[in-house]
SERO-4910 file (N, C-alpha, C, O; in steps of 0.05 Angstrom, whole numbers):
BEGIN
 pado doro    nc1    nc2    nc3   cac1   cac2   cac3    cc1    cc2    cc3    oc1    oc2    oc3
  Unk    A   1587   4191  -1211   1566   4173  -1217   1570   4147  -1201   1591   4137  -1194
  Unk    A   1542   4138  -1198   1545   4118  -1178   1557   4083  -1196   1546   4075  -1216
  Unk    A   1577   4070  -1184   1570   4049  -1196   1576   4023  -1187   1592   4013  -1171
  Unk    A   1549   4012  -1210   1535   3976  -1192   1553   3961  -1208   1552   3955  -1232
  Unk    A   1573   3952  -1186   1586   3930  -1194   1571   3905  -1193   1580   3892  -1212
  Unk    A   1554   3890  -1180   1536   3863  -1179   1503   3873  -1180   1492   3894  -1173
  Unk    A   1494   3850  -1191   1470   3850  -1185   1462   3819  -1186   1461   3801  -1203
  Unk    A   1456   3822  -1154   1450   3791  -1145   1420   3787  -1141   1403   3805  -1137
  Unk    A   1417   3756  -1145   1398   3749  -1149   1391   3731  -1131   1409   3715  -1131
  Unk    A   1368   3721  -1110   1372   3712  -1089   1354   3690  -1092   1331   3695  -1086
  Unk    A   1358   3670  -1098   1345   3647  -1097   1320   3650  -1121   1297   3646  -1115
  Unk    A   1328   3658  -1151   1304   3664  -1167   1297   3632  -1169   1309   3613  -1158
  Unk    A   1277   3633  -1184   1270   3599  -1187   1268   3598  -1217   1273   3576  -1227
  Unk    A   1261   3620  -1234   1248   3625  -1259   1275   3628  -1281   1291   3646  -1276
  Unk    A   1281   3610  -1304   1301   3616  -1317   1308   3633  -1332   1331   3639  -1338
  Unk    A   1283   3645  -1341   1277   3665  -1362   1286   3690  -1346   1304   3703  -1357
  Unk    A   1273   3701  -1316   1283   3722  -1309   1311   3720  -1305   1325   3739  -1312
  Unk    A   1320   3703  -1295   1350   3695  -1291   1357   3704  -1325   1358   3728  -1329
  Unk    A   1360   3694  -1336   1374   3701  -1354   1366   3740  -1365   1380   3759  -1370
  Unk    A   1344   3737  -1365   1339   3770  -1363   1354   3787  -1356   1360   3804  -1372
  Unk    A   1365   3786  -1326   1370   3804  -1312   1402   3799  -1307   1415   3811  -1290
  Unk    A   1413   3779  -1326   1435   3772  -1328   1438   3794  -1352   1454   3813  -1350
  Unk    A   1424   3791  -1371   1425   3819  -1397   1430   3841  -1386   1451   3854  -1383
  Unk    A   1405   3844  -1377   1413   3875  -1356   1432   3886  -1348   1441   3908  -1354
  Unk    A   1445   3860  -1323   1475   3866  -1312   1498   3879  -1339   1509   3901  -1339
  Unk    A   1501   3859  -1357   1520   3864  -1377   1516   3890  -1385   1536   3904  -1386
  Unk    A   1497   3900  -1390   1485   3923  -1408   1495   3949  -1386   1502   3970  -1396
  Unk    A   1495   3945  -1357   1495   3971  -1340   1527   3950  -1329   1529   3947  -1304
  Unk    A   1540   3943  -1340   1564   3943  -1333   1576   3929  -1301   1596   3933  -1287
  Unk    A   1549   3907  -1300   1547   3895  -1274   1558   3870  -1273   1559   3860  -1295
  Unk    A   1569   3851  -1248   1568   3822  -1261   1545   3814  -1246   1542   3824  -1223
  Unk    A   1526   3793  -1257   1503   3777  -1255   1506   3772  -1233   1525   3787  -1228
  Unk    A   1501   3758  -1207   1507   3742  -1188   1477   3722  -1184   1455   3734  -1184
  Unk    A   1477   3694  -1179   1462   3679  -1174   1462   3666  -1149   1479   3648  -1151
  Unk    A   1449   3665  -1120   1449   3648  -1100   1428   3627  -1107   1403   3627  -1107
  Unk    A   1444   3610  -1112   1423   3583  -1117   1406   3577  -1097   1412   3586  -1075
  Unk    A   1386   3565  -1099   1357   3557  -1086   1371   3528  -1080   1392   3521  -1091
  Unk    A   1358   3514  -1061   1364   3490  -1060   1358   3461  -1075   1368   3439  -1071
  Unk    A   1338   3467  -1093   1320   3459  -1103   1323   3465  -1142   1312   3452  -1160
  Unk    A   1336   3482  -1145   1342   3500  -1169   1359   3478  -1185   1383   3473  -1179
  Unk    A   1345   3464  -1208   1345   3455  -1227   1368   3451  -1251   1382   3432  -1255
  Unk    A   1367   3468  -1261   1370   3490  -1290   1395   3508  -1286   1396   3531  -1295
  Unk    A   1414   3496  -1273   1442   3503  -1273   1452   3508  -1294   1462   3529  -1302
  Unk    A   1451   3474  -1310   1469   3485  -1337   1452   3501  -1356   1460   3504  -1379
  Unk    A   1432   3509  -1348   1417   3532  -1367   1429   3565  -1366   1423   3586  -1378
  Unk    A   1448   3559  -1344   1446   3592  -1332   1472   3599  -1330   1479   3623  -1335
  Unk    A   1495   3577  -1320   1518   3565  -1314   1546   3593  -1324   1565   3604  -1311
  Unk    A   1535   3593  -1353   1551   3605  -1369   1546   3637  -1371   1561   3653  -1382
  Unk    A   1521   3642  -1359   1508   3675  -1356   1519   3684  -1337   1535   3703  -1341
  Unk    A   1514   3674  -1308   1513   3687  -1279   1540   3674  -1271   1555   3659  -1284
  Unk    A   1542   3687  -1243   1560   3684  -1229   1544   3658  -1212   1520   3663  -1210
  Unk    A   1549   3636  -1201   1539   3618  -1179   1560   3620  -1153   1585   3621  -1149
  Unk    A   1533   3620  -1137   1530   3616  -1104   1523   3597  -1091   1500   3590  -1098
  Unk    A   1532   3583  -1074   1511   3559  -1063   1496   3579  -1034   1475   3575  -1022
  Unk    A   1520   3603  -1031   1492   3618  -1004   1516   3638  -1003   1539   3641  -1010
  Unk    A   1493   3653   -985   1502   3692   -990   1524   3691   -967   1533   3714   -963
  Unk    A   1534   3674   -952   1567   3677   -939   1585   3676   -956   1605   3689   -953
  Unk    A   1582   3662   -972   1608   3665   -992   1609   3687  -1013   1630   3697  -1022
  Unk    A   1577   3693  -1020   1578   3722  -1039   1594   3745  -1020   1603   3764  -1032
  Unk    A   1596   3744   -998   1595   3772   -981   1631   3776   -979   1641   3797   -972
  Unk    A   1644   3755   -986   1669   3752   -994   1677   3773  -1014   1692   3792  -1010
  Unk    A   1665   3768  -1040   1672   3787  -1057   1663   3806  -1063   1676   3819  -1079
  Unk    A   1633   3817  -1052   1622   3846  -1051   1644   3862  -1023   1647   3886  -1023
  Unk    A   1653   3848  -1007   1658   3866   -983   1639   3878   -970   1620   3870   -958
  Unk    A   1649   3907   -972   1643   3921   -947   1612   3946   -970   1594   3960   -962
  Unk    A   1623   3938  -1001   1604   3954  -1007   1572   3953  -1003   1566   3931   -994
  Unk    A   1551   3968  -1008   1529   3979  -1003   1517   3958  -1015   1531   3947  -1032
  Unk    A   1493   3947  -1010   1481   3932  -1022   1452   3949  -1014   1444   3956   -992
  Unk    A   1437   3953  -1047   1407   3963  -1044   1400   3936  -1051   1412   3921  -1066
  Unk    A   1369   3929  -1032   1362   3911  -1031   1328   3921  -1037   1314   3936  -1023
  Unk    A   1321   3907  -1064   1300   3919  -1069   1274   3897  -1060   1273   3874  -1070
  Unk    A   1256   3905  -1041   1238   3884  -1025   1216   3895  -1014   1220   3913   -998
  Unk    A   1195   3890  -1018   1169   3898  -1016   1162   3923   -985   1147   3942   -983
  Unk    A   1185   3906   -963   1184   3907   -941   1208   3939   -936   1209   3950   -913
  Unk    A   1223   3948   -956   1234   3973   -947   1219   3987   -935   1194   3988   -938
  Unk    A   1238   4003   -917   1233   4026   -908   1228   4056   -923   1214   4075   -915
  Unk    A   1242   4053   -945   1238   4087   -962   1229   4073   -985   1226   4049   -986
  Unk    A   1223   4090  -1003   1218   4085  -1039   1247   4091  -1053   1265   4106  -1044
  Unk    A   1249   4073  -1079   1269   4081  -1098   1274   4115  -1101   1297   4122  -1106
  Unk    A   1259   4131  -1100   1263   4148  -1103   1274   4171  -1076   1277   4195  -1075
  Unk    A   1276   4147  -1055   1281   4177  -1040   1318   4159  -1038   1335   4173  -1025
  Unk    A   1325   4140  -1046   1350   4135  -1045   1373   4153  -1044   1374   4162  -1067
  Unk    A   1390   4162  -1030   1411   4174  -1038   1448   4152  -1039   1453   4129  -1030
  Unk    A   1463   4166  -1051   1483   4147  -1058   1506   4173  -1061   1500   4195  -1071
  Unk    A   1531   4165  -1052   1547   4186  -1053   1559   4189  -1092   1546   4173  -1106
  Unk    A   1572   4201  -1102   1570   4202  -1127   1597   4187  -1138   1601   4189  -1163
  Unk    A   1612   4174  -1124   1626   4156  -1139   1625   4127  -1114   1645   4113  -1109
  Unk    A   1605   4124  -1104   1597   4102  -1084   1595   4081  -1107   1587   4090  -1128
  Unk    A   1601   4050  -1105   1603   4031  -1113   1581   4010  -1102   1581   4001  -1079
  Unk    A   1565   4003  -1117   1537   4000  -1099   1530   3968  -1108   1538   3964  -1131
  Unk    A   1518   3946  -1098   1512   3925  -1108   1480   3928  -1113   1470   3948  -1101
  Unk    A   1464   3914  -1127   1434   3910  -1124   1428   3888  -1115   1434   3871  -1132
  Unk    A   1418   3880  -1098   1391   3852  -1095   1362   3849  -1095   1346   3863  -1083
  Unk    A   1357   3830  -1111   1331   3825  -1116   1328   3788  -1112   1343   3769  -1115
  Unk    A   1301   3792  -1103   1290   3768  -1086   1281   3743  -1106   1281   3741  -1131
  Unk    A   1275   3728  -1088   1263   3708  -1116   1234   3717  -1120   1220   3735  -1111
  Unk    A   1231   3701  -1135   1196   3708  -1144   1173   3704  -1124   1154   3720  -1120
  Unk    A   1176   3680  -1110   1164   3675  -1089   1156   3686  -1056   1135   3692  -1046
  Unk    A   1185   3685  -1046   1196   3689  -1025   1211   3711  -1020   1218   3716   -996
  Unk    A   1220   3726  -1039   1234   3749  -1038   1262   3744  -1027   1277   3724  -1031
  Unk    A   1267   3774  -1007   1289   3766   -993   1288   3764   -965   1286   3786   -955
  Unk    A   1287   3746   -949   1280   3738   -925   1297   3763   -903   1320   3769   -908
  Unk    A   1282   3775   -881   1291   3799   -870   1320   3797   -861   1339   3812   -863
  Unk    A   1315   3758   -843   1340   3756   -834   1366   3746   -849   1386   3743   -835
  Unk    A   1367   3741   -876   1385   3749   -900   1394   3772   -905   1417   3778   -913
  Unk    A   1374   3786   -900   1386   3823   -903   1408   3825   -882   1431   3829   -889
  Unk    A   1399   3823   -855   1411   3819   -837   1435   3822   -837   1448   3840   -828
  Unk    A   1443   3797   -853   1477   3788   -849   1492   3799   -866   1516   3794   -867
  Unk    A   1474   3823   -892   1501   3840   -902   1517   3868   -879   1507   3881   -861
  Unk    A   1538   3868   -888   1551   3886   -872   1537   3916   -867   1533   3926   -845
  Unk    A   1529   3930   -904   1520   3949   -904   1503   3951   -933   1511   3950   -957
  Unk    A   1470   3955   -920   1445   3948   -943   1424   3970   -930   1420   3979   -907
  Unk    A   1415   3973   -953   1398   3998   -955   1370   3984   -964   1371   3977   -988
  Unk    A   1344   3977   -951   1324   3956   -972   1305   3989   -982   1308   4013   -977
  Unk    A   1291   3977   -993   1286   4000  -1020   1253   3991  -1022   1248   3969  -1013
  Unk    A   1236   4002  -1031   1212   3988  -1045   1202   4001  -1077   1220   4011  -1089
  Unk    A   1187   4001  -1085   1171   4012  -1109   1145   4018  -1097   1132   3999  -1090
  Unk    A   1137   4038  -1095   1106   4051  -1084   1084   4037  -1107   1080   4040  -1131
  Unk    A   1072   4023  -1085   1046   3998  -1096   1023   4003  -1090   1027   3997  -1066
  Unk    A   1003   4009  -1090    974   4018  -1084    975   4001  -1065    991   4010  -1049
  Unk    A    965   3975  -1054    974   3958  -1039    993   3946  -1032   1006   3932  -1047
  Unk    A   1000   3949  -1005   1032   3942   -994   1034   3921   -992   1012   3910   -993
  Unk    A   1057   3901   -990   1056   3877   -996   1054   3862  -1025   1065   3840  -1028
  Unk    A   1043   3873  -1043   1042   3867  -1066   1062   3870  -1081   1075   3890  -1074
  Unk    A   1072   3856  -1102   1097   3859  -1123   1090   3859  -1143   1068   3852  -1151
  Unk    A   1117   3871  -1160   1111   3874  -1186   1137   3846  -1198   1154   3836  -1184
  Unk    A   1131   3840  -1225   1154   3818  -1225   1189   3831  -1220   1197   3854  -1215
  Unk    A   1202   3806  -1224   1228   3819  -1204   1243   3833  -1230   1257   3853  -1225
  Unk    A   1241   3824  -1257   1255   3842  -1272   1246   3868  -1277   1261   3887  -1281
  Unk    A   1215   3870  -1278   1206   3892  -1284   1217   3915  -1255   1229   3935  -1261
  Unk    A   1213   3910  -1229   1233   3922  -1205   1255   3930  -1214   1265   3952  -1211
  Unk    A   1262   3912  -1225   1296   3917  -1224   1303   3943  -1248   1317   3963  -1244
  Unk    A   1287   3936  -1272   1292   3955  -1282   1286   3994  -1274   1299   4015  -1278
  Unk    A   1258   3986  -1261   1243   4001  -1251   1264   4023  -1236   1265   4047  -1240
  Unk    A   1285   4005  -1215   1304   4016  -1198   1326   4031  -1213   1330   4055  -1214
  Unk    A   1339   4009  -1227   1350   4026  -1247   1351   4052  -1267   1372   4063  -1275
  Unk    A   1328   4058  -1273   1317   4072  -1287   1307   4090  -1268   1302   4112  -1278
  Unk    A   1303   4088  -1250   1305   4117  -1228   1330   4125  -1223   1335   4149  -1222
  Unk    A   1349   4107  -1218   1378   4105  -1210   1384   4136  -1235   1385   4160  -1230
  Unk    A   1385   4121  -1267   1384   4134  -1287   1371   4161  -1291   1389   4177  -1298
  Unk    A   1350   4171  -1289   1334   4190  -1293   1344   4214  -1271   1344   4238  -1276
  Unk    A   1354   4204  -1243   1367   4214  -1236   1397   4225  -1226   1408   4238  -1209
  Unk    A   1399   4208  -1249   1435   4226  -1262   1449   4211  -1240   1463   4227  -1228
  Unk    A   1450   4192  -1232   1467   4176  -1206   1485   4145  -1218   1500   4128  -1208
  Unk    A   1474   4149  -1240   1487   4127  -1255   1494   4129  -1286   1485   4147  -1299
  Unk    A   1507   4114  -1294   1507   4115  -1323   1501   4091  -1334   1497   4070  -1321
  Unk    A   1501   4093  -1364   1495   4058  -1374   1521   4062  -1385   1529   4083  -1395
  Unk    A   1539   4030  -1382   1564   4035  -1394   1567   4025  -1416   1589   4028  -1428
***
């Protein structure tokens, strides 16, 4: 079984999903990760949930060399055609609400797979927790993960 050690969060702006998807992490056995926005407020709202970043050079320290799925409007395949070896150690990213994850951010991980959710119109999003779960829950359904 596959498993997501992080699930980072890339410049969310919204506290509520932040803290959302900080639940999530705990629940599937992840730690939270937060890259702060520059602009991002509501630190000590979150402080004690997530992991904080001031930017994704220093996250890439402690993910290493593992896989990062990067879920973004702009993938190349669908969640569903993902494959993952069966004890692969995998991170997730999800974008902010606005801006997502900028291509040339993808860029600079070592090794990332970007992903989408099949949308009647391309370009369009669904909110970032509902994604996230969305991914998960394919991850799930197809026996590639567990909830811990």
């Amino acid at each position: 079984m596959v498993k997501i050690t992080h699930i980072i969060m890339y410049k969310l702006k919204n506290v509520k999903n932040i803290l959302d998807i900080a639940e999530i992490s705990y629940n599937v056995g992840a730690v939270p990760v937060l890259v702060l926005r520059e602009d991002f407020q509501e630190v000590e709202q979150v402080k004690n949930r997530v992991v904080l970043y001031d930017n994704l050079e220093e996250l890439l320290k402690e993910v290493g060399n593992r896989k990062v799925i990067v879920l973004e409007t702009y993938g190349d395949k669908y969640v569903h055609e993902l494959e993952l070896g069966p004890d692969e150690e995998v991170c997730i990213m999800v974008g902010s609400e606005d801006l997502g994850v900028p291509e040339d951010e993808v860029k600079k991980l070592p090794n990332y797979e970007v992903v989408k959710i099949p949308m009647l119109i391309q370009g369009t999003s669904y909110n970032v927790v509902s994604s996230l779960v969305m991914l998960l829950q394919e991850l799930y359904v197809r026996k590639m993960m567990k909830v811990s």
